[in-house]
N, C-alpha and C positions, 0 to 999 in steps of 0.2 A: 685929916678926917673931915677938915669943912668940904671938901673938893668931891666926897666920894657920892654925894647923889650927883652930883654934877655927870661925874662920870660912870655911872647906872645909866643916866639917860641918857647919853652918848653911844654906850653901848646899845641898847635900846634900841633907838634911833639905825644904828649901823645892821643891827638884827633884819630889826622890820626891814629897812632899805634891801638887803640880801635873798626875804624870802621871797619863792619863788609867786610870780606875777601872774592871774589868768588873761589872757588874751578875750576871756569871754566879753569882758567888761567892754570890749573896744570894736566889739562888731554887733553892725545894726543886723536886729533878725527880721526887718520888714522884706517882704515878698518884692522878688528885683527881676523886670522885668528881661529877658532874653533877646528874645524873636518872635517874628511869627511865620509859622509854618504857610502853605500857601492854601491850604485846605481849612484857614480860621483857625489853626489851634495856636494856643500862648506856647511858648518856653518860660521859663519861669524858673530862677532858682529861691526855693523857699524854706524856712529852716522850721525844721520841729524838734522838740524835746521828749528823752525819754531814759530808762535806765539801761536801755540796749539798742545797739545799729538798729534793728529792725524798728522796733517801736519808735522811733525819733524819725525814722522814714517814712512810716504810716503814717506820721503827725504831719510833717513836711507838705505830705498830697493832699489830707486834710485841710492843713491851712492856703494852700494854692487853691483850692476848689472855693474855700470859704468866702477869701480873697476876692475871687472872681463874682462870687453870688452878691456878699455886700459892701466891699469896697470899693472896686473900680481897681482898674491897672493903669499907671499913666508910663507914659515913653516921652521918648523926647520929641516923638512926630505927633503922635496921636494919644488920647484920652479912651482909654474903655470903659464907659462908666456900667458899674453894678446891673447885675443879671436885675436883681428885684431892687426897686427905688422904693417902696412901701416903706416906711417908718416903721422901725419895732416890728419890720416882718419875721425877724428870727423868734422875736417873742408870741408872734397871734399864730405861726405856722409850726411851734414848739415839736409837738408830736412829729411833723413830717420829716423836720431835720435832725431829731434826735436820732430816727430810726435813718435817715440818707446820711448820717457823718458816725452810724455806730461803727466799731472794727469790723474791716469787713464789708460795707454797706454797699450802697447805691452809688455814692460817689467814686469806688473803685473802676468803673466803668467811666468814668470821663479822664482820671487821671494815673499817667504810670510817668514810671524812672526810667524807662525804655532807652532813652536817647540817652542818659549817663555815660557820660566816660569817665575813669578811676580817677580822671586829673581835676574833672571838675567837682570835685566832692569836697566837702569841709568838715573836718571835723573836731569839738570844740570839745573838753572832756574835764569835768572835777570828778568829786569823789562821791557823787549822788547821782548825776544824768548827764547824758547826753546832750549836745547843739547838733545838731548834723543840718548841713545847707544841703540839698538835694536837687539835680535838677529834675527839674520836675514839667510833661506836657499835658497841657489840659484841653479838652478837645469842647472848647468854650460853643461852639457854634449845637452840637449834640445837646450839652448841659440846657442850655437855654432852650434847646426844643422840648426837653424833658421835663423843666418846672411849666412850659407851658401845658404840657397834655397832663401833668398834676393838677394844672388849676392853680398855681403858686401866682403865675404872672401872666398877664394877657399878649397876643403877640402883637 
């Protein structure tokens, strides 16, 4: 009888060790740069979340567009830095980006899955949503003519 928590938590121990592992935990979801097309557009594989393929796709273009507006894309040759460099511009241009990142929106015109092939796809799956890595092309040289004639950024 002294031995039997012992071996509860041995068992325990062997349980947890057995159950099954998400893969989610081991892959980075930041936006990974591709290529670049010869006409300025990015390649981009970028992963979105959602409770279905579709929706985790929509999110994917989403966050590659997003990506591109205030992050910057770096490569190994070259640095793309951020469409708008304004500090806090997502927050004082609120309204224009709620309505250019709604489903559906404005940003659907700068980015599609067009160039996808079925091999490059990823897909990461629990019991509530989606990962899906998407490739993803953003036609970055368009985008940035469009926050200009918005008024978003100056050329």
């Amino acid at each position: 009888m002294k031995h039997l928590p012992v071996i509860v938590l041995l068992c325990s121990l062997l349980m947890i060790g057995c159950a099954k592992s998400s893969l989610g935990s081991f892959v980075s979801y930041e936006t990974e740069y591709l290529n670049t097309e010869n006409d300025g557009s990015l390649t981009l594989r970028a992963w979105g979340q959602g409770k279905g393929l579709s929706d985790a796709r929509e999110q994917a273009q989403k966050n590659a567009v997003n990506d591109i507006i205030f992050k910057g894309i770096n490569t190994k040759d070259r640095v793309y830095k951020p469409l708008v460099l304004e500090v806090n511009a997502r927050d004082k241009y609120e309204n224009y980006f709620d309505t250019f990142f709604r489903d559906g929106g404005a940003y659907t015109q700068f980015a599609s899955s067009a160039d996808e092939r079925e091999s490059a796809k990823v897909r990461l799956k629990n019991t509530t949503q989606r990962n899906y890595g998407s490739v993803v092309r953003v036609l970055r040289s368009e985008l940035r003519q469009k926050l200009i004639e918005d008024g978003i950024i100056k050329p």
